[in-house]
NUTI-637574 format. One line per 5 residues: their letters; for each residue x, y, z of C-alpha. Coordinates in steps of 0.5 Angstrom, whole numbers, plus 500, padded with zeros to 3 digits. Example, Ala and Ser with C-alpha at 12.3 -4.5 7.8 and 13.67 -1.06 7.14 Angstrom:
2
as> 525:491:516 ~ 527:498:514
! end
This chain:
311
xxxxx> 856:886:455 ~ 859:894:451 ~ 858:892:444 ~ 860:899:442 ~ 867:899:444
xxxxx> 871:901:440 ~ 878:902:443 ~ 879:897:450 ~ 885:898:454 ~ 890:893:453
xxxxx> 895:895:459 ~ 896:892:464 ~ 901:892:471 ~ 905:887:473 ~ 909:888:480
xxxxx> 908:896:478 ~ 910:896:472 ~ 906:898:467 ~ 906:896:460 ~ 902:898:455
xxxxx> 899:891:452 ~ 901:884:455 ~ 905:882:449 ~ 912:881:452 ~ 918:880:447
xxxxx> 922:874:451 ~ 928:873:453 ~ 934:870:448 ~ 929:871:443 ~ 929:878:441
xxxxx> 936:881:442 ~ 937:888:445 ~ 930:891:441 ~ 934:894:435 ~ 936:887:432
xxxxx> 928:887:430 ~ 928:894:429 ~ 927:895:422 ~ 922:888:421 ~ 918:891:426
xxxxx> 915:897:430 ~ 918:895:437 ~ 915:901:440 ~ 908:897:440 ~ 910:892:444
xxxxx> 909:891:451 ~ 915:889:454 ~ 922:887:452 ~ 925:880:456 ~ 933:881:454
xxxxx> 938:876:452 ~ 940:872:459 ~ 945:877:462 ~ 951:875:467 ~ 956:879:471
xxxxx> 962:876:466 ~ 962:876:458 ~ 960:869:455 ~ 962:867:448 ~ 956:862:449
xxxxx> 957:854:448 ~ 961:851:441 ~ 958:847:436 ~ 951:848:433 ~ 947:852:438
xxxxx> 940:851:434 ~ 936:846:431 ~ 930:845:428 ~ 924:840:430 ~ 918:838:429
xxxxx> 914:844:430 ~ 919:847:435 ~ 926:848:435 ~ 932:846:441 ~ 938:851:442
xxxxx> 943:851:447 ~ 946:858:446 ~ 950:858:452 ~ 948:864:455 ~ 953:869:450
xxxxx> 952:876:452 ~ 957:882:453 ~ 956:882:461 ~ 952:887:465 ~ 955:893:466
xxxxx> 957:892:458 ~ 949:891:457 ~ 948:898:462 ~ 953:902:458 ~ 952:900:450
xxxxx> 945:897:449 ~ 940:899:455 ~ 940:907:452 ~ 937:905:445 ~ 934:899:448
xxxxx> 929:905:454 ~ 928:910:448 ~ 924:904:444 ~ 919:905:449 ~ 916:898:451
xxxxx> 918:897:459 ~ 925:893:459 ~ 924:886:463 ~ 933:885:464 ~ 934:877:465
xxxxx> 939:876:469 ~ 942:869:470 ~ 949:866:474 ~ 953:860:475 ~ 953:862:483
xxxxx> 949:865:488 ~ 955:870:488 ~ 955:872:481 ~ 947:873:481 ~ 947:877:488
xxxxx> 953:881:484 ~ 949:882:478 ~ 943:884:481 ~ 946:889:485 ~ 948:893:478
xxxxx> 941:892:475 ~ 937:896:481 ~ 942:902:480 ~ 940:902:472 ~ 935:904:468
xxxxx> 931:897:467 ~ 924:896:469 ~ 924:889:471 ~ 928:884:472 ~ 927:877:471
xxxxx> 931:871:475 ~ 933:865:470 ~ 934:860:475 ~ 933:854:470 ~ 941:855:470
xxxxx> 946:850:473 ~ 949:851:480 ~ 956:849:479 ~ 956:849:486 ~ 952:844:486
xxxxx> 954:839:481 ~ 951:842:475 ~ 944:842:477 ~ 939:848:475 ~ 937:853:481
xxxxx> 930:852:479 ~ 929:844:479 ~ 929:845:487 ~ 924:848:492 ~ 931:849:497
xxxxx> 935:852:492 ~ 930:856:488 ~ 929:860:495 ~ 937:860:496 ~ 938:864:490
xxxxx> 931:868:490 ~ 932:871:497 ~ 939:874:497 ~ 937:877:491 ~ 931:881:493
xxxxx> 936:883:498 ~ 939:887:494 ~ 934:889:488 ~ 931:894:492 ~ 928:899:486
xxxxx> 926:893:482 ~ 920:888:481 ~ 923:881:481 ~ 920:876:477 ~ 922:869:478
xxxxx> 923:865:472 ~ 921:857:473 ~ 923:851:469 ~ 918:847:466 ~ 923:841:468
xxxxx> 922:842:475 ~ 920:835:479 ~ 914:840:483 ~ 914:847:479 ~ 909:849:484
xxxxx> 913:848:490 ~ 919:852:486 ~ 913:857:485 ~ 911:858:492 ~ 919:858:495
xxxxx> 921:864:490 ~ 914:867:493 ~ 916:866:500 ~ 924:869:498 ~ 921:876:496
xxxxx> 919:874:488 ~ 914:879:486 ~ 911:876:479 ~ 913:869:476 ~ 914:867:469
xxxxx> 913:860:466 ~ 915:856:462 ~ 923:855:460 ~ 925:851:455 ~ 923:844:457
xxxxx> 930:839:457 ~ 931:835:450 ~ 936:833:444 ~ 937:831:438 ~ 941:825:434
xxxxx> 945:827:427 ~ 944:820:424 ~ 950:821:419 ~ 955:823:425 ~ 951:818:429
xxxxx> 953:822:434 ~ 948:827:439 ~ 947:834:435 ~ 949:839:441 ~ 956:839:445
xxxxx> 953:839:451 ~ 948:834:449 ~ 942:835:451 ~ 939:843:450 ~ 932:846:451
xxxxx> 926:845:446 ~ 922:851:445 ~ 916:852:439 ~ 908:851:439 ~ 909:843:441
xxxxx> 910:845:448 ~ 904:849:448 ~ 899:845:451 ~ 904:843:456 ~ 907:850:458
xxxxx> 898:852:458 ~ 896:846:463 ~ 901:848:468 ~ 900:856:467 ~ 893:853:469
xxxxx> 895:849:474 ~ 900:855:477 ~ 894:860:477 ~ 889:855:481 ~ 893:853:487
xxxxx> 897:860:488 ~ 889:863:488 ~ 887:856:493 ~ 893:859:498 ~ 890:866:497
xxxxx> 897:868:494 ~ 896:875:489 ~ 903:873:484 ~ 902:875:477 ~ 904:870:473
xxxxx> 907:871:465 ~ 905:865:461 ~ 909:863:456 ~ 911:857:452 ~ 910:856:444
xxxxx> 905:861:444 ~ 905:864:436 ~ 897:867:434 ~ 892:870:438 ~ 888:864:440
xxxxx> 895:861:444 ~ 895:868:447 ~ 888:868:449 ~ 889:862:452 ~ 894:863:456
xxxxx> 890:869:459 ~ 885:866:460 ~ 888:860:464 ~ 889:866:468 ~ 897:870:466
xxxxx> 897:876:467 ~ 901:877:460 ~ 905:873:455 ~ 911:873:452 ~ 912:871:445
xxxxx> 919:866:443 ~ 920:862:438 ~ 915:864:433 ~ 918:872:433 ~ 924:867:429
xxxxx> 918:865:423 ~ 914:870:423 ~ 918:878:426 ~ 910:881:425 ~ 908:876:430
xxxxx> 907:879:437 ~ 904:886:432 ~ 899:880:430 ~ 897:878:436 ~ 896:885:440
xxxxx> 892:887:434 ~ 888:881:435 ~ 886:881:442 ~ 884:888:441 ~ 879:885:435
xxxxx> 877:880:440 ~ 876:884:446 ~ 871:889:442 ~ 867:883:438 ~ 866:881:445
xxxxx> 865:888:448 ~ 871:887:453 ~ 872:894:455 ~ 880:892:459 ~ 883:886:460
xxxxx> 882:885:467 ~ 876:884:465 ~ 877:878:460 ~ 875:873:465 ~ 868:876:467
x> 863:871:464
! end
C-alpha cells in the first residue's frame, strides 16, 4: 500500500453520473439544496436526492407528520411537493448552479402519474432519477409498488420507456417480503442503479390520547436503529446480484450518520451512500463524513474508492 497519498480520489460513477465523492444527500431529507445552504457548503456534496416529486402539487398528509424515537425518528410527510414542472421551473436552476449531481426522486399513486412524471424529468436538467416505488398503487388497493416483484416490474418497465436521457435508479423498500426478488425484477425492467433502503413500516402510540400518533397510522421509521438491518441487506443485495453476474450499482442507505457507518456500507459493497435523518441532528454531517473517508483512505494508503475493496 501507497502510505504517501495525499490526496485520494473520492469520485465515483453510478450509471454515467459522475459524482465527485459518494455522499448523496437523500430524498425528503434535505429539501431542494438551498434549505441547508447557509449551514453548509453544498457544493462539496456528491449528489442531492430531491424531495419525492409527483405529476400533481400535494400538501402532504394532516396531523403530526414527525415523531421522535429511540435512536431514530417516524414520519409520514406525505409526499408534500409543489409538482414537477413547478420543481423544473422554480427549484432546479438554483438546485444545478450548487454543483453536486441532481438525483429527482420521482414517485406516483398510478402507473400513469409515474409514466407522465418521467417523461417531464427526461426533457430537464436532472441528472438522475430516482424511482420511489415504496409508494401506494391505488390501483391495487393501497399496497406499495415495491412490496411486489410483479408490480415493482409493471411500473419500472414504462418508465424507462419513456426516460431515454436519464439513468434510472430504482429505490427498494425494506418491507418487501423478498427485497431481492424486486431488485432483480427493477433489473430486468431497465433499472440502471438501485438504492436501499426506504424507511421501514412502523408506529407510535400517544398515551395520553391513547390514540395512534399519525393519521394514517402507520408511518416510516428511519435514523441509526435501521442501520444494522438496511447494511445486512446492502450485503446481502451486493452477493446475490454478483452470483447471478448482474453489474447494477447499488446506493446504500438506511441510518448512516458517521464515517464508520458509511465506511461500512461501502465496503458491504455500495457504490456510494446517501445521508437522511442525521443531516436533521447534525447539517455539518455528510461535510464530516467526506472528510473522513478521504482521511481514512490516506491513513491506509488507498489512492480511489474503487480500490476500498482490495485487500
Amino acid at each position: 500500500m501507497n502510505k504517501n497519498i495525499t490526496a485520494p480520489d473520492l469520485a465515483v460513477t453510478i450509471a454515467g453520473v459522475r459524482l465527485q465523492n459518494p455522499v448523496i444527500a437523500a430524498s425528503g431529507t434535505f429539501g431542494y439544496g438551498q434549505e441547508y445552504a447557509g449551514f453548509i457548503d453544498v457544493s462539496c456534496l456528491g449528489g442531492i436526492c430531491t424531495k419525492g416529486l409527483t405529476i400533481n402539487p400535494r400538501p402532504g398528509n394532516d396531523g403530526i407528520r414527525v415523531w421522535e424515537t429511540p435512536a431514530g425518528m417516524l414520519n409520514s410527510i406525505g409526499l408534500e411537493n409543489p409538482g414537477i414542472s413547478a420543481f423544473i421551473e422554480k427549484e432546479l436552476p438554483s438546485l444545478k448552479k450548487m454543483g453536486p449531481a441532481v438525483i429527482a426522486n420521482l414517485s406516483g399513486s398510478t402507473v400513469e402519474e409515474y409514466v407522465e412524471g418521467a417523461a417531464l424529468l427526461n426533457e430537464s436538467a436532472v441528472d438522475m432519477v430516482e424511482l420511489n416505488i415504496s409508494c401506494p398503487n391505488v390501483k391495487a388497493g393501497g399496497m406499495a409498488f415495491g412490496l411486489d416483484p410483479q408490480a415493482a416490474e409493471a411500473v419500472t418497465a414504462p418508465v424507462r420507456r419513456v426516460l431515454t436521457a436519464k439513468p434510472l435508479m430504482a429505490k427498494l423498500s425494506p418491507n418487501a417480503p423478498d427485497v431481492t426478488a424486486v431488485a432483480l425484477a427493477c433489473v430486468r425492467a431497465g433499472a440502471d442503479a438501485l438504492s436501499l433502503v426506504n424507511t421501514f413500516r412502523a408506529m407510535a402510540i400517544d398515551i395520553h390520547s391513547r390514540r395512534p400518533v399519525f393519521n394514517n397510522i402507520s408511518a416510516g421509521l428511519s435514523g441509526p436503529a435501521i442501520k444494522p438491518i438496511a447494511l445486512r441487506m446492502v450485503w446481502d443485495l451486493c452477493r446475490e446480484l454478483k452470483k447471478s453476474g448482474i453489474a447494477v450499482p447499488i446506493v446504500g442507505l438506511g441510518g448512516i450518520a458517521c464515517t464508520d457507518d458509511a465506511l461500512e456500507f461501502l465496503l458491504a459493497g455500495a457504490a456510494a451512500i446517501q445521508v437522511g435523518a442525521a443531516t436533521f441532528v447534525r447539517p455539518q454531517t455528510m461535510i464530516e463524513i467526506i472528510d473522513g473517508i478521504a482521511d481514512y483512505m490516506r491513513s491506509h494508503g488507498i489512492a480511489g474508492i474503487d480500490k476500498l475493496l482490495d485487500k
